[in-house]
N, C-alpha and C positions, 0 to 999 in steps of 0.2 A: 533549392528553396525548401524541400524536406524537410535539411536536418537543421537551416536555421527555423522554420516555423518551430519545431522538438527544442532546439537551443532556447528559443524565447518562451514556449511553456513551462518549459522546466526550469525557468529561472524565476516566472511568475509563481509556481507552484514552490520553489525552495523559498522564494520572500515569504509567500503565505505561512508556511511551515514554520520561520523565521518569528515571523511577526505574532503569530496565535501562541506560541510557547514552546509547541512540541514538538520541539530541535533541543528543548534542555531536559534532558532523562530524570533532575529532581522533581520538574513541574509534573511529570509524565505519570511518574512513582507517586507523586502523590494524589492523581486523580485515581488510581489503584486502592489507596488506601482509604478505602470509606470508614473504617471502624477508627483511625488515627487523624491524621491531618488531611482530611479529605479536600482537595480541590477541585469542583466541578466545572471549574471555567473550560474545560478541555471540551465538555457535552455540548454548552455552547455553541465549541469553534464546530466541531460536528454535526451539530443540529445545522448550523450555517452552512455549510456544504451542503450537505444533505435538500436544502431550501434551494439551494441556487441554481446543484446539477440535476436533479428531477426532472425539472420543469424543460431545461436547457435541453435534456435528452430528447423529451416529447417534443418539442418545438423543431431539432434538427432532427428526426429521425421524421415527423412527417414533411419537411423541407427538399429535405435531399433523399436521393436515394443510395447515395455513393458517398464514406468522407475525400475530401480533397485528396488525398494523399493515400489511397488504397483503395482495391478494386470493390469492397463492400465493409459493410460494419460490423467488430466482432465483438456481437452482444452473447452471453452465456444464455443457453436454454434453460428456459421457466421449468421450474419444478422437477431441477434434478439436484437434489440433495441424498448424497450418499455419506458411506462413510468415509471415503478420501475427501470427501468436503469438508466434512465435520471435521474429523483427524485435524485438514492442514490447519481449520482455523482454528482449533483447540492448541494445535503448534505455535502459530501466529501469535496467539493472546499468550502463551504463557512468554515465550520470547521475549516480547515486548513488556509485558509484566517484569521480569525479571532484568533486562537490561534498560528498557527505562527508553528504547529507541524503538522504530520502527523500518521497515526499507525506506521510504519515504523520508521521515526526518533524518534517517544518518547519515546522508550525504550533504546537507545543511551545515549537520553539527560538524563535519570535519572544518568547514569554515571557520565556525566558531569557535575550534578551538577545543574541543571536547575530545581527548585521548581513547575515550572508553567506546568512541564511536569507529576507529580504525581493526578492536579487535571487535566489534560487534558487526564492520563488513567483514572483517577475516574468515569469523566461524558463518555467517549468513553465506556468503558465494563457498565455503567447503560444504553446507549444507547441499548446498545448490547441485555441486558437483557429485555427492555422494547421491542424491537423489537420482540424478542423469544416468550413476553406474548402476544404480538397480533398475534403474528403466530398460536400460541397456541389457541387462542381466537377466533382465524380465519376469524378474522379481515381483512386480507390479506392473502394470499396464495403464495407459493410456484410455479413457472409452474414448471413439471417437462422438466428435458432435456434425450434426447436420450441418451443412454448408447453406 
């Protein structure tokens, strides 16, 4: 029952992705470009999320105390912003700046047909892997967070 509940979000969530734009890396590229052909419909689809799951957190987090499907809820601690936060998501923006995808939409875009999406999982899970071996390496660390 798990992994079809995860089968059926994830397929709500790749329509969503689908249907708002940001499965095609020209729309994506050009909310990027404010000084050129700027498209803000992307802020929008954002801002909408943003309205929908706020509200959604606060209502099931005083709800339940447990999600269905895991022993607790794992919300990130308030006000820890370092530099591997900053870092990844300075990583994150430009990635996506520059291939026009995000994790989220490139798994859509292979749907649709979008080639540019197959080398953008390639280099994102080598990312992934190369990160694992300096973890490994301990190169960098982990902080842990409270339970």
């Amino acid at each position: 029952m798990k992994y079809l509940a995860a089968l059926l979000i994830g397929a709500v969530f790749g329509l969503g992705i689908v249907l708002s734009g940001m499965a095609d890396p020209s729309k994506v590229m050009n909310f990027f470009d404010i000084a050129g052909t700027w498209d803000p419909s992307l802020a929008f689809v954002m801002a909408g999320a943003l309205l929908v799951t706020a509200p959604g957190y606060a209502v099931l987090q005083r709800r339940r105390k447990k999600p269905v499907f895991d022993a607790r809820f794992h919300i990130p601690a308030r006000g820890r912003i370092d530099g591997r936060l900053i870092g990844g998501s300075v990583l994150f923006g430009i990635g996506w700046g520059i291939a026009g995808f995000c994790p989220g939409g490139s798994i859509p875009a292979l749907g649709l047909g979008h080639r540019e999406a197959y080398i953008f999982l390639a280099a994102m899970v080598a990312g992934m892997l190369i990160a694992r071996r300096l973890l490994d390496m301990k190169v960098f660390t982990l902080a842990e967070r409270p339970a």
